[in-house]
Jmol script that loads the backbone (N, CA, C; Angstrom):
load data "model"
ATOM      1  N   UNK A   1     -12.145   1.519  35.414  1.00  0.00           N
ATOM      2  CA  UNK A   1     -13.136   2.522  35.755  1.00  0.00           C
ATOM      3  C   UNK A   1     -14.019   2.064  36.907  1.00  0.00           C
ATOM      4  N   UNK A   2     -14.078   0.693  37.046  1.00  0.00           N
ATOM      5  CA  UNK A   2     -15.457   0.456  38.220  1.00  0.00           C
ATOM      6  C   UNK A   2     -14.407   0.498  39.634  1.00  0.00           C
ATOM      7  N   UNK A   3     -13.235   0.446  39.560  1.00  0.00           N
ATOM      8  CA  UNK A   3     -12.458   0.982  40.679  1.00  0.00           C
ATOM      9  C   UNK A   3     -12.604   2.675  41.333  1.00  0.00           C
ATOM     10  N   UNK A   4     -12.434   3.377  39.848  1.00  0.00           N
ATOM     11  CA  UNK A   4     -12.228   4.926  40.509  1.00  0.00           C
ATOM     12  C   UNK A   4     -13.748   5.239  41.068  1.00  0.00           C
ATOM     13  N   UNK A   5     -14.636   4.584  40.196  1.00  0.00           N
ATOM     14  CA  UNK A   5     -15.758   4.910  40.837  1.00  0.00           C
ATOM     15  C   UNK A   5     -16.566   4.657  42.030  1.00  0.00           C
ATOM     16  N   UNK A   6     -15.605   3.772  43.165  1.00  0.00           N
ATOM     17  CA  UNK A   6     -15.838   3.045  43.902  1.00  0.00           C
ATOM     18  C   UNK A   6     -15.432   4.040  45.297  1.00  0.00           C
ATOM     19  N   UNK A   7     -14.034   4.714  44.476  1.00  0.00           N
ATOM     20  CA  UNK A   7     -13.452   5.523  45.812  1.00  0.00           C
ATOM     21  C   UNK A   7     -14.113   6.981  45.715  1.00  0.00           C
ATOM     22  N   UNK A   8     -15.202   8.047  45.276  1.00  0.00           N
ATOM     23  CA  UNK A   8     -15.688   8.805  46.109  1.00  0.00           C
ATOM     24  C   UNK A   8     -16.997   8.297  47.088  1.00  0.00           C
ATOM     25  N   UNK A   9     -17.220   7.370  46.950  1.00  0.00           N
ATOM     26  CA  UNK A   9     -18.643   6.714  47.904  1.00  0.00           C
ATOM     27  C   UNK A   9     -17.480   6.444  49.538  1.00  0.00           C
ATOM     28  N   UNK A  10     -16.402   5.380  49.077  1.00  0.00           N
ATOM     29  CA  UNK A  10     -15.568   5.037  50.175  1.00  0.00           C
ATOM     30  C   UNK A  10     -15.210   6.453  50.901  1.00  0.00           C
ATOM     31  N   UNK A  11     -14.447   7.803  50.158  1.00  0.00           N
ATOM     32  CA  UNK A  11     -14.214   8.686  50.964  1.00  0.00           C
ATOM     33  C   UNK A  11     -15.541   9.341  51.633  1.00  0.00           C
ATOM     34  N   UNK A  12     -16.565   9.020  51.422  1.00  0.00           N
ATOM     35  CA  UNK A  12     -18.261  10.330  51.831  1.00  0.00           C
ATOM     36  C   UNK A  12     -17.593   9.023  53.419  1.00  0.00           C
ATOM     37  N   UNK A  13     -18.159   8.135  52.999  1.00  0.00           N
ATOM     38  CA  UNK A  13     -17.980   6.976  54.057  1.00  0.00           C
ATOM     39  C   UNK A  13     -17.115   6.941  55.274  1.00  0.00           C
ATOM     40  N   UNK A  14     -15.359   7.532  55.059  1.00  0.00           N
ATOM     41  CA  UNK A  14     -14.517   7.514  55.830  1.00  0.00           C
ATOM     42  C   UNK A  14     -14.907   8.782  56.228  1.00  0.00           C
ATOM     43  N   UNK A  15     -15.319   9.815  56.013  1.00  0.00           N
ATOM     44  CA  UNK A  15     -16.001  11.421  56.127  1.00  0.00           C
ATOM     45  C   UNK A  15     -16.580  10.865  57.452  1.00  0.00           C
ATOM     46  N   UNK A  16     -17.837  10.192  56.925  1.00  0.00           N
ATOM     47  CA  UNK A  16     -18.823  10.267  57.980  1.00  0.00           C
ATOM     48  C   UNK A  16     -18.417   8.999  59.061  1.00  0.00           C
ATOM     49  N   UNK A  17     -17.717   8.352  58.711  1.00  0.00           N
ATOM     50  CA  UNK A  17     -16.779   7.953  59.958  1.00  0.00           C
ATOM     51  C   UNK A  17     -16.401   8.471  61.306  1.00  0.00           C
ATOM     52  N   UNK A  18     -15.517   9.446  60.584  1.00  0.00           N
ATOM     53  CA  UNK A  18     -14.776  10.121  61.189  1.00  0.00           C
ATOM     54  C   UNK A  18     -15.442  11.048  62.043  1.00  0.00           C
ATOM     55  N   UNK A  19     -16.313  11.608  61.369  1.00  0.00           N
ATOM     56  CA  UNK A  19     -17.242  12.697  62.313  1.00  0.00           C
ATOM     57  C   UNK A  19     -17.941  12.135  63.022  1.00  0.00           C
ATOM     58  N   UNK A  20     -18.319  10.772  62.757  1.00  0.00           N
ATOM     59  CA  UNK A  20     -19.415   9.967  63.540  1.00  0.00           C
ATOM     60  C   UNK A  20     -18.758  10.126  65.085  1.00  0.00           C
ATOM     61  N   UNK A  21     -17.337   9.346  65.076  1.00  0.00           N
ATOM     62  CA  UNK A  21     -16.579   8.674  65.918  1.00  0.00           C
ATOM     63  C   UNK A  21     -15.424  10.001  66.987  1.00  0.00           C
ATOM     64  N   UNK A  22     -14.974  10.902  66.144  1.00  0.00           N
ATOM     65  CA  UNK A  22     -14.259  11.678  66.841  1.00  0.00           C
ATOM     66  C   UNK A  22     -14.312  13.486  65.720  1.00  0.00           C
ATOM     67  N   UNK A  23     -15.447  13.606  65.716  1.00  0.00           N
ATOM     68  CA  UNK A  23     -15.954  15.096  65.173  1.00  0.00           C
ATOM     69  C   UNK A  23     -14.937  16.045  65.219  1.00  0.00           C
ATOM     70  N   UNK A  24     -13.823  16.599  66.229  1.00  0.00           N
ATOM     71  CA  UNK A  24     -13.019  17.959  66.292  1.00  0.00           C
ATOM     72  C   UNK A  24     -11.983  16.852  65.624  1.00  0.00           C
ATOM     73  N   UNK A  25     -11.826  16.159  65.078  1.00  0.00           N
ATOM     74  CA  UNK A  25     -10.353  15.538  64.035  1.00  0.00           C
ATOM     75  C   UNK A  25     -11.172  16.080  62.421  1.00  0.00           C
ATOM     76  N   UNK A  26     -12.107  16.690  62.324  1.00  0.00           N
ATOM     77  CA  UNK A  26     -12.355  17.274  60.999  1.00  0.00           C
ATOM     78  C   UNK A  26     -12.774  18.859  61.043  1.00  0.00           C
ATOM     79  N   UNK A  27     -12.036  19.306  60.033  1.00  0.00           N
ATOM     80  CA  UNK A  27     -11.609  21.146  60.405  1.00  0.00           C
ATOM     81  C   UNK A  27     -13.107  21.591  59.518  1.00  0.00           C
ATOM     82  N   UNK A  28     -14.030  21.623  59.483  1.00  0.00           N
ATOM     83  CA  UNK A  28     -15.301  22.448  59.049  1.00  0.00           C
ATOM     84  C   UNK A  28     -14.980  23.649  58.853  1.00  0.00           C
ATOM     85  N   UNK A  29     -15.338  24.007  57.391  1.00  0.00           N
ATOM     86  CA  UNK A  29     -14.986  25.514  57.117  1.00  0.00           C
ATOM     87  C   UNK A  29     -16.218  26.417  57.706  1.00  0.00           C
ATOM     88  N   UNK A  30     -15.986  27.689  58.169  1.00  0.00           N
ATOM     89  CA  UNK A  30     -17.153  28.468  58.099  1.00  0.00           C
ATOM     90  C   UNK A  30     -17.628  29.290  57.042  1.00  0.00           C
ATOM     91  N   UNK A  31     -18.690  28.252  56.483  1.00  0.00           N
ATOM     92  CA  UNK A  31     -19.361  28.866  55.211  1.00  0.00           C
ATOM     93  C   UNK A  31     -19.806  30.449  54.594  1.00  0.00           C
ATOM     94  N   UNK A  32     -20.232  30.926  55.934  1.00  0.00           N
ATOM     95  CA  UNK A  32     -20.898  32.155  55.847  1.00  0.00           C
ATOM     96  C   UNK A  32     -20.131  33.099  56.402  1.00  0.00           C
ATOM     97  N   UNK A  33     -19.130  33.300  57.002  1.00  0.00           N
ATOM     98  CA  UNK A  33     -17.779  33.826  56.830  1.00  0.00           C
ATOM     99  C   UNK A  33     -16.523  33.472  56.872  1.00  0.00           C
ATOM    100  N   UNK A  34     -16.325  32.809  55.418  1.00  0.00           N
ATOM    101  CA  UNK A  34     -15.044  31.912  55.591  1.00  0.00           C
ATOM    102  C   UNK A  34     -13.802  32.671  55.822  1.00  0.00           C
ATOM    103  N   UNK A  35     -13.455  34.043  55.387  1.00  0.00           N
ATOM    104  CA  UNK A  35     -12.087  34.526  56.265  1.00  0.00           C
ATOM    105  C   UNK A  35     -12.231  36.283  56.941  1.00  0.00           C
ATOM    106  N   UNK A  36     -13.071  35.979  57.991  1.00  0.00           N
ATOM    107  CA  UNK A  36     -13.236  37.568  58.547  1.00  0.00           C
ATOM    108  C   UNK A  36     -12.082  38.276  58.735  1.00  0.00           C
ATOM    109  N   UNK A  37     -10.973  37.988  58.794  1.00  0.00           N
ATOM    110  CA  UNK A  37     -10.252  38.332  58.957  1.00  0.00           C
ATOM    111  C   UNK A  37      -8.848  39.452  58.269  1.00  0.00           C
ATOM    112  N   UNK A  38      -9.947  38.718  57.210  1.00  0.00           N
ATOM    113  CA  UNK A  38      -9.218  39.783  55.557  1.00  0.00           C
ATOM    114  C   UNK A  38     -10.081  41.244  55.476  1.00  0.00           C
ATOM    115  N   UNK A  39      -8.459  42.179  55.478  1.00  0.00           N
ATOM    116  CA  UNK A  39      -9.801  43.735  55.591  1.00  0.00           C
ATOM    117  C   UNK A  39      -9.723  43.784  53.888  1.00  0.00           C
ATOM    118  N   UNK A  40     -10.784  43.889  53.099  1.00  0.00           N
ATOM    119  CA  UNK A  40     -10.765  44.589  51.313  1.00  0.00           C
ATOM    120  C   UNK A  40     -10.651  46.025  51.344  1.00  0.00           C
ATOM    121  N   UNK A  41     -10.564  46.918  52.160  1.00  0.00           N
ATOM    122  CA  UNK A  41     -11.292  48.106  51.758  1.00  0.00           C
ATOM    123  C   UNK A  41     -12.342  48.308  51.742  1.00  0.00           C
ATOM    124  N   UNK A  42     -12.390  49.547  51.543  1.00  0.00           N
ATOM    125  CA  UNK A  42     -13.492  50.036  51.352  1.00  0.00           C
ATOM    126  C   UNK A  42     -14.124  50.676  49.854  1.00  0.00           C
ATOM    127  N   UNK A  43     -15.040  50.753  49.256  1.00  0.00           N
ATOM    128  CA  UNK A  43     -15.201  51.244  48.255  1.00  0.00           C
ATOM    129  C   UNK A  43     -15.835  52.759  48.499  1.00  0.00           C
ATOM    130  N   UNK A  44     -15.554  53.402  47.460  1.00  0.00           N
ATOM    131  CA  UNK A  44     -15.369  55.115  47.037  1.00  0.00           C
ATOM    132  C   UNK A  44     -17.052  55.157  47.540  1.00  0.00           C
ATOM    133  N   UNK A  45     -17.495  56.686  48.019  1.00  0.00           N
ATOM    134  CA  UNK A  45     -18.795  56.921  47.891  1.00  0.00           C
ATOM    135  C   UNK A  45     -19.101  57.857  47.004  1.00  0.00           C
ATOM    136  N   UNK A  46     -17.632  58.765  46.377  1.00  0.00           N
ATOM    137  CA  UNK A  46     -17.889  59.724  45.256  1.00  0.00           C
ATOM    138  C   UNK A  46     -17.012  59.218  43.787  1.00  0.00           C
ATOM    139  N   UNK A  47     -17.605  59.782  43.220  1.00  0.00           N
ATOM    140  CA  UNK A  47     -17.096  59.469  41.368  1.00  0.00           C
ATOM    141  C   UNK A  47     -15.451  59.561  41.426  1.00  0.00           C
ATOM    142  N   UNK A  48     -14.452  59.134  40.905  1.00  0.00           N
ATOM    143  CA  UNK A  48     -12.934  58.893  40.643  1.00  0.00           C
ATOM    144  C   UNK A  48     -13.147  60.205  40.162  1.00  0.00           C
ATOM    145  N   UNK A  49     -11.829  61.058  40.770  1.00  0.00           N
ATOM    146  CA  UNK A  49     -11.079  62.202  40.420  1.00  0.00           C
ATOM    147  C   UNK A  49     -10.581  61.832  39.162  1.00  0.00           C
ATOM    148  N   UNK A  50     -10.093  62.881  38.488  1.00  0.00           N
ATOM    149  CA  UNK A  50      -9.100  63.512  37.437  1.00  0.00           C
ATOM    150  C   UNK A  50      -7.893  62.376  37.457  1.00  0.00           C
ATOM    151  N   UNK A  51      -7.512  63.100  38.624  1.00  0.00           N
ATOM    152  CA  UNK A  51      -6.213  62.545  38.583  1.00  0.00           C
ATOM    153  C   UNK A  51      -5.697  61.199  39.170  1.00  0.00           C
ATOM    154  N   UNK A  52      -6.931  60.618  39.897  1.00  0.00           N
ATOM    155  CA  UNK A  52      -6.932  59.070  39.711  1.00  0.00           C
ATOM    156  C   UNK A  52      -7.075  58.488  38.684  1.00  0.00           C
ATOM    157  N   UNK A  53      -8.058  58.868  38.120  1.00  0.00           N
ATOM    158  CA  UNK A  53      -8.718  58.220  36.623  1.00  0.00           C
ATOM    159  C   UNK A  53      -7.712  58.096  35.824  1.00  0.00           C
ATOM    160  N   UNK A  54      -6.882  59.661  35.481  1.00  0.00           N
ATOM    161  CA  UNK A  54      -5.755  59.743  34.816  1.00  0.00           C
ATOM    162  C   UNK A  54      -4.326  58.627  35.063  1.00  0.00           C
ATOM    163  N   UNK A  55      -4.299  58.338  36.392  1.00  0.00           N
ATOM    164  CA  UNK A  55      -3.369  57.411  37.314  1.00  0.00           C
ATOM    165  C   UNK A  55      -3.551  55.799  36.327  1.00  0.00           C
ATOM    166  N   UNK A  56      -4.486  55.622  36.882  1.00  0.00           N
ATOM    167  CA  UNK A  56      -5.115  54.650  36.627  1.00  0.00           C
ATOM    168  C   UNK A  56      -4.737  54.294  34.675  1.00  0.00           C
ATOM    169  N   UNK A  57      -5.193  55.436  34.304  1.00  0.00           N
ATOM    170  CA  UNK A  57      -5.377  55.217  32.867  1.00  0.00           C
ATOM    171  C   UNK A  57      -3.555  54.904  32.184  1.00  0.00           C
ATOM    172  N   UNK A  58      -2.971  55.632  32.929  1.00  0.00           N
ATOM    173  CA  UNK A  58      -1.347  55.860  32.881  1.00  0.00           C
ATOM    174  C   UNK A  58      -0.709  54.180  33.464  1.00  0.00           C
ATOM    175  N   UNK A  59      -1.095  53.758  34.595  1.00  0.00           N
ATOM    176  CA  UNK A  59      -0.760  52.491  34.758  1.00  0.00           C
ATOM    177  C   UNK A  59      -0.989  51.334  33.880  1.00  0.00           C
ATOM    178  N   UNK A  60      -2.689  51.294  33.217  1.00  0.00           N
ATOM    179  CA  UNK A  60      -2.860  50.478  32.334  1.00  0.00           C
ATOM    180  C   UNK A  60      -2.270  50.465  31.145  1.00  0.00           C
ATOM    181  N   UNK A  61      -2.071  51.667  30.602  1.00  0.00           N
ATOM    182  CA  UNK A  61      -1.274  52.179  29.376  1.00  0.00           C
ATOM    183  C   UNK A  61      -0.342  51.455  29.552  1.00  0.00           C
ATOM    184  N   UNK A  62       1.085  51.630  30.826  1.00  0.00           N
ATOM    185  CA  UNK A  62       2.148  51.116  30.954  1.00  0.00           C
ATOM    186  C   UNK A  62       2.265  49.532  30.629  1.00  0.00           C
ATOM    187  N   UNK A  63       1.152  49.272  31.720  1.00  0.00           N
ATOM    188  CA  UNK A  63       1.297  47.345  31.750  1.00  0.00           C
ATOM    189  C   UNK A  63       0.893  46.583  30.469  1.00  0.00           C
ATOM    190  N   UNK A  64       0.069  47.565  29.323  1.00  0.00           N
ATOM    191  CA  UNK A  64      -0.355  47.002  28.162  1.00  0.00           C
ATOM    192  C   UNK A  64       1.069  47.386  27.242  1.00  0.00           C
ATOM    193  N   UNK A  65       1.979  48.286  27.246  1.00  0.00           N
ATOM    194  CA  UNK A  65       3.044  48.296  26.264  1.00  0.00           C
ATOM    195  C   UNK A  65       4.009  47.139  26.742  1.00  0.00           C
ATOM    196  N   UNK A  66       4.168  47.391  28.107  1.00  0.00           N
ATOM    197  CA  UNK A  66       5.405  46.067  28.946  1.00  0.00           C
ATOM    198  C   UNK A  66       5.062  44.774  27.856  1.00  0.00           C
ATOM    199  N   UNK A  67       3.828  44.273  28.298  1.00  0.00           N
ATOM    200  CA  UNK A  67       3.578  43.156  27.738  1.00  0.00           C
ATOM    201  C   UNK A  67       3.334  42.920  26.008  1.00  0.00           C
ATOM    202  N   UNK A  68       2.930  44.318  25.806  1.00  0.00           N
ATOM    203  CA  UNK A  68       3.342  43.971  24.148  1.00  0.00           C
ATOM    204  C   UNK A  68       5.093  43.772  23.695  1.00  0.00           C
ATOM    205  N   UNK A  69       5.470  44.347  24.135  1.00  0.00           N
ATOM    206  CA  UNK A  69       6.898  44.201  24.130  1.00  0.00           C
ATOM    207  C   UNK A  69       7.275  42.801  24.216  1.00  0.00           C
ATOM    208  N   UNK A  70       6.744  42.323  25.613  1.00  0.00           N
ATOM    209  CA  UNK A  70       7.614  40.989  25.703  1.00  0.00           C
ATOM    210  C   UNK A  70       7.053  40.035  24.868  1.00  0.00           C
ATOM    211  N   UNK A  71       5.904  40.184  24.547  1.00  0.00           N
ATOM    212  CA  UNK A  71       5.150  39.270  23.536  1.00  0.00           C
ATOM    213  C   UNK A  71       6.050  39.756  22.256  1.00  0.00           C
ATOM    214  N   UNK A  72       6.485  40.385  21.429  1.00  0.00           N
ATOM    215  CA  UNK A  72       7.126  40.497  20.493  1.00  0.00           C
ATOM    216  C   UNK A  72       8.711  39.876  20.500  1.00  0.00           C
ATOM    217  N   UNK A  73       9.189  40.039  21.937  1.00  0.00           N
ATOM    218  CA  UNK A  73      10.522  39.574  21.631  1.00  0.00           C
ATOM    219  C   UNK A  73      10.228  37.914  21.782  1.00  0.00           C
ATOM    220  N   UNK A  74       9.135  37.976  22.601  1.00  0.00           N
ATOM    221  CA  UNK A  74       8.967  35.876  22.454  1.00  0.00           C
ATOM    222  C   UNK A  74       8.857  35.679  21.067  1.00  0.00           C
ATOM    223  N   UNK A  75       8.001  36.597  20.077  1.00  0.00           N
ATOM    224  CA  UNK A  75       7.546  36.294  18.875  1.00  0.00           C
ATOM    225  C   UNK A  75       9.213  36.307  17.846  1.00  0.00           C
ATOM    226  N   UNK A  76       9.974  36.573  18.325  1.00  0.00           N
ATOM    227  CA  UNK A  76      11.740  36.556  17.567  1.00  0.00           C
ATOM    228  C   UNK A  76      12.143  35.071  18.056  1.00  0.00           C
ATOM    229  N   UNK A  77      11.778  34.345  18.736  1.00  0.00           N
ATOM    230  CA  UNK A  77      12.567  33.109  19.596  1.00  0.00           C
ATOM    231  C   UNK A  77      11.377  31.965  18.864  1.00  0.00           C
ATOM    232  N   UNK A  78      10.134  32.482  18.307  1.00  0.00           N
ATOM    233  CA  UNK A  78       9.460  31.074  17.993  1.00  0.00           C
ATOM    234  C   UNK A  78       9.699  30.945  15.926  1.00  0.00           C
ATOM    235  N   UNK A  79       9.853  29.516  15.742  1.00  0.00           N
ATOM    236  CA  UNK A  79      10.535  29.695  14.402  1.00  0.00           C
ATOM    237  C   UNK A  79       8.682  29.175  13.981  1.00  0.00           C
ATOM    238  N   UNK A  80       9.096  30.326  12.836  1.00  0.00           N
ATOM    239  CA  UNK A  80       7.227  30.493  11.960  1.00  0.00           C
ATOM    240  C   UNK A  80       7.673  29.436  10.854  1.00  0.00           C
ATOM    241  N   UNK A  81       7.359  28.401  10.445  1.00  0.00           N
ATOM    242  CA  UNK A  81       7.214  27.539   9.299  1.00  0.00           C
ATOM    243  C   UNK A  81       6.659  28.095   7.993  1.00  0.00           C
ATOM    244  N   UNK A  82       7.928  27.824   6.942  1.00  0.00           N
ATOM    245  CA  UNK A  82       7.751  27.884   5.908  1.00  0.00           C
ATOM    246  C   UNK A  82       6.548  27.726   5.181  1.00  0.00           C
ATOM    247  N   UNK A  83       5.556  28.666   4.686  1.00  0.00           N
ATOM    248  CA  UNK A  83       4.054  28.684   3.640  1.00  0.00           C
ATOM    249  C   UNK A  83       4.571  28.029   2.039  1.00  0.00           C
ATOM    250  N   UNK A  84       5.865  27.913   1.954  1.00  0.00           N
ATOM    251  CA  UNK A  84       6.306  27.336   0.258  1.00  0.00           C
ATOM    252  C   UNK A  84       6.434  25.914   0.508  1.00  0.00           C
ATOM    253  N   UNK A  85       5.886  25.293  -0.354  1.00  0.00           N
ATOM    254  CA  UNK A  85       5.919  24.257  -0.542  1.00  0.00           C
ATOM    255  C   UNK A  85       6.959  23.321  -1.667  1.00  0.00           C
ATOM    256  N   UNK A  86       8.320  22.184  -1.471  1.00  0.00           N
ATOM    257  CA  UNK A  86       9.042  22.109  -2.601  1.00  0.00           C
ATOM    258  C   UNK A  86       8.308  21.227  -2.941  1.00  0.00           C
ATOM    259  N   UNK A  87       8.775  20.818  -4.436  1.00  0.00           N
ATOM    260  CA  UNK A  87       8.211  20.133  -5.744  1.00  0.00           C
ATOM    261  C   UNK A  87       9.434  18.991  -6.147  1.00  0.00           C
TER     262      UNK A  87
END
end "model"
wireframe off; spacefill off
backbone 0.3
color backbone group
């Protein structure tokens, strides 16, 4: 243990090395917009329609039976241990 604890002080150290001595060999993230470059969308300015809501409600429905399903056929492949006990 007095080893591992030795190497995050050594890496702050080789850090500030490095930046000391040759600064553009370390890639600095930009904090305050780290990826402008990603569009999200946009969000709605009016309430979800009918027939999104309905969409929506129809997709989740789907992806919650898929996965009950496959959770049941895993539940055929795992062996449940015997509750009897022999004598």
């Amino acid at each position: 243990m007095s080893l591992q604890a030795k190497v995050p002080p050594a890496v702050c150290m080789l850090h500030n090395f490095i930046k000391a001595h040759d600064p553009s060999d370390i890639d600095t993230p930009n904090l305050l917009n780290p990826t402008p470059e990603v569009d999200n969308g946009e969000l709605s300015h009016t309430p979800p329609m009918e027939a999104s809501s309905t969409a929506a409600n129809n997709c989740r429905d789907w992806i919650t039976c898929t996965m009950w399903i496959d959770y049941q056929q895993e539940l055929e492949f795992i062996p449940i241990p015997s509750t009897q006990t022999k004598c």
